[in-house]
C-alpha positions as protocol buffer text, in pm:
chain_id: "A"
residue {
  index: 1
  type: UNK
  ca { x: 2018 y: -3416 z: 2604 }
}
residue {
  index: 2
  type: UNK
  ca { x: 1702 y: -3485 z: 2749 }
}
residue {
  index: 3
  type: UNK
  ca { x: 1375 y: -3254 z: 2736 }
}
residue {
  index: 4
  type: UNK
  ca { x: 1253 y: -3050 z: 2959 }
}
residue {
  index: 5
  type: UNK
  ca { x: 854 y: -3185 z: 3001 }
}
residue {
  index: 6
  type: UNK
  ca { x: 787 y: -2960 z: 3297 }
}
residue {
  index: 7
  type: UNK
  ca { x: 913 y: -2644 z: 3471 }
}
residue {
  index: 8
  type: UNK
  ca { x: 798 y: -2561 z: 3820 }
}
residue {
  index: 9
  type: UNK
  ca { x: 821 y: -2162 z: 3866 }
}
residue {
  index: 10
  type: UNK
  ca { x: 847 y: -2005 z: 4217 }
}
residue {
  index: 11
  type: UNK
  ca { x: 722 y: -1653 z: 4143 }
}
residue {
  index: 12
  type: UNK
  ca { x: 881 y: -1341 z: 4387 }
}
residue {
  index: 13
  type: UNK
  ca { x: 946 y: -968 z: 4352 }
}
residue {
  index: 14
  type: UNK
  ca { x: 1253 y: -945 z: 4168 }
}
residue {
  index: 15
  type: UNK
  ca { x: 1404 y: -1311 z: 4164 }
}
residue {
  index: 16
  type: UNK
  ca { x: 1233 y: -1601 z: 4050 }
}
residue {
  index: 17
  type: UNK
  ca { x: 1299 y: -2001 z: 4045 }
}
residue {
  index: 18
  type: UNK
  ca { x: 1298 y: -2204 z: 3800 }
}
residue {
  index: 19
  type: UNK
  ca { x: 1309 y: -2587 z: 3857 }
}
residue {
  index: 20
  type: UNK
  ca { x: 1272 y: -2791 z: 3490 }
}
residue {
  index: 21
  type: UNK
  ca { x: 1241 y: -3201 z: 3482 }
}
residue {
  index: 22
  type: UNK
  ca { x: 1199 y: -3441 z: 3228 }
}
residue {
  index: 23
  type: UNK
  ca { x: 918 y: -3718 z: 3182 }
}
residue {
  index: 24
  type: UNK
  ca { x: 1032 y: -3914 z: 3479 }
}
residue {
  index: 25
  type: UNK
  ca { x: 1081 y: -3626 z: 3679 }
}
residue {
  index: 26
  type: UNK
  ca { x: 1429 y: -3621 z: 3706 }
}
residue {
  index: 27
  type: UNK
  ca { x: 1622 y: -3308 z: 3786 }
}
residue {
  index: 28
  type: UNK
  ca { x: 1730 y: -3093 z: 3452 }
}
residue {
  index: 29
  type: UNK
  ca { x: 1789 y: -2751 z: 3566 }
}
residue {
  index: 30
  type: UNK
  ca { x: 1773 y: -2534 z: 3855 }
}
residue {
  index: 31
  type: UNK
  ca { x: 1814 y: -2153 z: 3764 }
}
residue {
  index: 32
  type: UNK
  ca { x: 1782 y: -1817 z: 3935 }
}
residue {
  index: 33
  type: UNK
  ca { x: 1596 y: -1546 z: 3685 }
}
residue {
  index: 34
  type: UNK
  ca { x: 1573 y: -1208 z: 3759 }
}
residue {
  index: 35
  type: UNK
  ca { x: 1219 y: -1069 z: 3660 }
}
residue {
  index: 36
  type: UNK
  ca { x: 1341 y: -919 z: 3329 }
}
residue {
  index: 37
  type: UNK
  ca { x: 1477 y: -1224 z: 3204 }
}
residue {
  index: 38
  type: UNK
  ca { x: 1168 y: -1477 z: 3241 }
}
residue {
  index: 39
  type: UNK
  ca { x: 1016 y: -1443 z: 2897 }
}
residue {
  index: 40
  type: UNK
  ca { x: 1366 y: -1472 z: 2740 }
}
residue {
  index: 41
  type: UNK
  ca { x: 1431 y: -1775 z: 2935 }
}
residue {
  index: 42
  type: UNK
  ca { x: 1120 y: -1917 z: 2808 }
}
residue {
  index: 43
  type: UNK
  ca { x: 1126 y: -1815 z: 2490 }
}
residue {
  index: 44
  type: UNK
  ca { x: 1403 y: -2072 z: 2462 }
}
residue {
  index: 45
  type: UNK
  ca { x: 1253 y: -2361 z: 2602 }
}
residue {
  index: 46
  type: UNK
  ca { x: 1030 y: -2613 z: 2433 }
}
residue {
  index: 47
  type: UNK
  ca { x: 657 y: -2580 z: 2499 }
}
residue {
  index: 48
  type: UNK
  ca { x: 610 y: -2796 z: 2803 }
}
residue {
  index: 49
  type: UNK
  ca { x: 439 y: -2769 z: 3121 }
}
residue {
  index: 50
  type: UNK
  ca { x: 502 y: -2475 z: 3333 }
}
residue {
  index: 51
  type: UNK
  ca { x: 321 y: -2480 z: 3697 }
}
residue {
  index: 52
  type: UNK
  ca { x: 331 y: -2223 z: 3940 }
}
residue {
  index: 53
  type: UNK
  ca { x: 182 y: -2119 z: 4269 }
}
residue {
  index: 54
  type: UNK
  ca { x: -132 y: -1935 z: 4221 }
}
residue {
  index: 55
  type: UNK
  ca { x: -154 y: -1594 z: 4430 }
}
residue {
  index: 56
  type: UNK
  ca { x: -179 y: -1231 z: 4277 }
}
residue {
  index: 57
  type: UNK
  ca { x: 62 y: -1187 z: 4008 }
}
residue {
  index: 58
  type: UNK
  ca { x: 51 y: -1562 z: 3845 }
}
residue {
  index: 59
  type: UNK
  ca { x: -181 y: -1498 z: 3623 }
}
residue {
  index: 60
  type: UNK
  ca { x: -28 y: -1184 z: 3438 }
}
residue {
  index: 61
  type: UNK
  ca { x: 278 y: -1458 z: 3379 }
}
residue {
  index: 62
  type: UNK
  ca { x: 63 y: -1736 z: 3293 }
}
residue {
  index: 63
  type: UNK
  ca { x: -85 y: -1517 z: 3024 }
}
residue {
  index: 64
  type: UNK
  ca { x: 248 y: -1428 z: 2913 }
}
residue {
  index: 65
  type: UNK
  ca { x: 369 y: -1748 z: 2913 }
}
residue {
  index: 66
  type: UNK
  ca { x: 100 y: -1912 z: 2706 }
}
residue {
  index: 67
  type: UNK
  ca { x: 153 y: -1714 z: 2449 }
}
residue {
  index: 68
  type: UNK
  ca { x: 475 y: -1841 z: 2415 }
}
residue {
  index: 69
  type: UNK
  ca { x: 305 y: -2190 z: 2373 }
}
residue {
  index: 70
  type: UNK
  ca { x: 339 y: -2351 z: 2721 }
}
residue {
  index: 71
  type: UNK
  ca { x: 65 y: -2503 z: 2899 }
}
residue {
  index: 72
  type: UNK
  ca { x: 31 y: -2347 z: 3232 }
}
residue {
  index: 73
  type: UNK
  ca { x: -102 y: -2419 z: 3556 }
}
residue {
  index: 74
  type: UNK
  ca { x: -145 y: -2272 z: 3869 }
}
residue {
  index: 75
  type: UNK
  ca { x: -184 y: -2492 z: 4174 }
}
residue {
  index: 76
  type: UNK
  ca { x: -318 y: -2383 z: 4470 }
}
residue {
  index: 77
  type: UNK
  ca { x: -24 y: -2309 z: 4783 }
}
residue {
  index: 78
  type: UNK
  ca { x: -207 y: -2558 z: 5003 }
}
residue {
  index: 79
  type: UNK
  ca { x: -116 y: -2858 z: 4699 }
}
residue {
  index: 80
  type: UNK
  ca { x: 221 y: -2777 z: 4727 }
}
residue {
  index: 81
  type: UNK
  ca { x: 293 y: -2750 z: 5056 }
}
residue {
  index: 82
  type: UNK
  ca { x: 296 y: -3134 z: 5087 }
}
residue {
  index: 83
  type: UNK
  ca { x: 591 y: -3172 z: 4830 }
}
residue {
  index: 84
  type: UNK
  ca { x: 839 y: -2961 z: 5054 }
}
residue {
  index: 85
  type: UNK
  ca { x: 1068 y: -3154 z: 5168 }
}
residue {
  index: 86
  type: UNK
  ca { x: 1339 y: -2939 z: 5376 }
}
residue {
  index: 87
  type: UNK
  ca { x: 1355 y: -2581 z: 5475 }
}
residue {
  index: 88
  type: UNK
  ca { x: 1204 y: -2332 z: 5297 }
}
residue {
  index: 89
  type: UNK
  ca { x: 1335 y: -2169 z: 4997 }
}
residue {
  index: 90
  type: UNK
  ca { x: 1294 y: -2060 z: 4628 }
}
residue {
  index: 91
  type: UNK
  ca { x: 1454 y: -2344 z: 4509 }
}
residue {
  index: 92
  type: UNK
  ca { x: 1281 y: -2633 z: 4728 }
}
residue {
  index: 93
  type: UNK
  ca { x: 928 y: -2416 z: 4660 }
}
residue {
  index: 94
  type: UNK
  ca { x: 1021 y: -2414 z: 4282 }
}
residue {
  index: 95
  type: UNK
  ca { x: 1128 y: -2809 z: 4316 }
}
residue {
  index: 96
  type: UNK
  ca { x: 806 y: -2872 z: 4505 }
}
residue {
  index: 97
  type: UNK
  ca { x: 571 y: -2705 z: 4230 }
}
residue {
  index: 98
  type: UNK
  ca { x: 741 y: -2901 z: 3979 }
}
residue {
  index: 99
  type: UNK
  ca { x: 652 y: -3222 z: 4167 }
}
residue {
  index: 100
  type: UNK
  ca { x: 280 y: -3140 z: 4237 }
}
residue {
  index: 101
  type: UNK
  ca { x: 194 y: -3154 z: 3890 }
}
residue {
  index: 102
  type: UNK
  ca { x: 415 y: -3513 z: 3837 }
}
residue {
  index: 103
  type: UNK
  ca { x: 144 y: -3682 z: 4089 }
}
């Protein structure tokens, strides 16, 4: 199985998006989290890249999420917005934060 070398995160209220690709960005994973099961979900993942949107509450999970051992990033909405290919959703923003960081 191939590894996971970054995971774009579409951060939300209650449901969040995770989009994971390897090395040559190819699609690993797409997967719905609810809020309380982030840090468990990432708890099991390699340390790898994690990228997410940066508004308000990003940086309470980037904190969290370092500690875990990921390197984290948050991109600015107006870097993203680019990658979005269709209509918008959690999925395509998560997809499309993955992708920012890949350029």
């Amino acid at each position: 199985m191939e590894e996971v070398s970054t995971i774009g995160l579409d951060i939300a209220k209650s449901v969040f998006q995770a989009h994971g690709a390897d090395v040559e960005g190819r699609q690993l994973f797409s997967r719905r989290l609810t809020r309380s099961k982030v840090i468990e979900f990432f708890a099991a993942q390699p340390p790898c890249l994690v990228a997410m949107e940066a508004c308000g509450s990003a940086h309470h999970w980037a904190r969290g999420l370092g500690h875990l051992g990921h390197e984290v990033r948050l991109i600015p909405p107006a870097y993203v917005k680019p990658f979005v290919k269709r209509q918008k959703n959690d999925a395509i923003d998560a997809e499309a934060i993955c992708e920012s960081t890949m350029e």
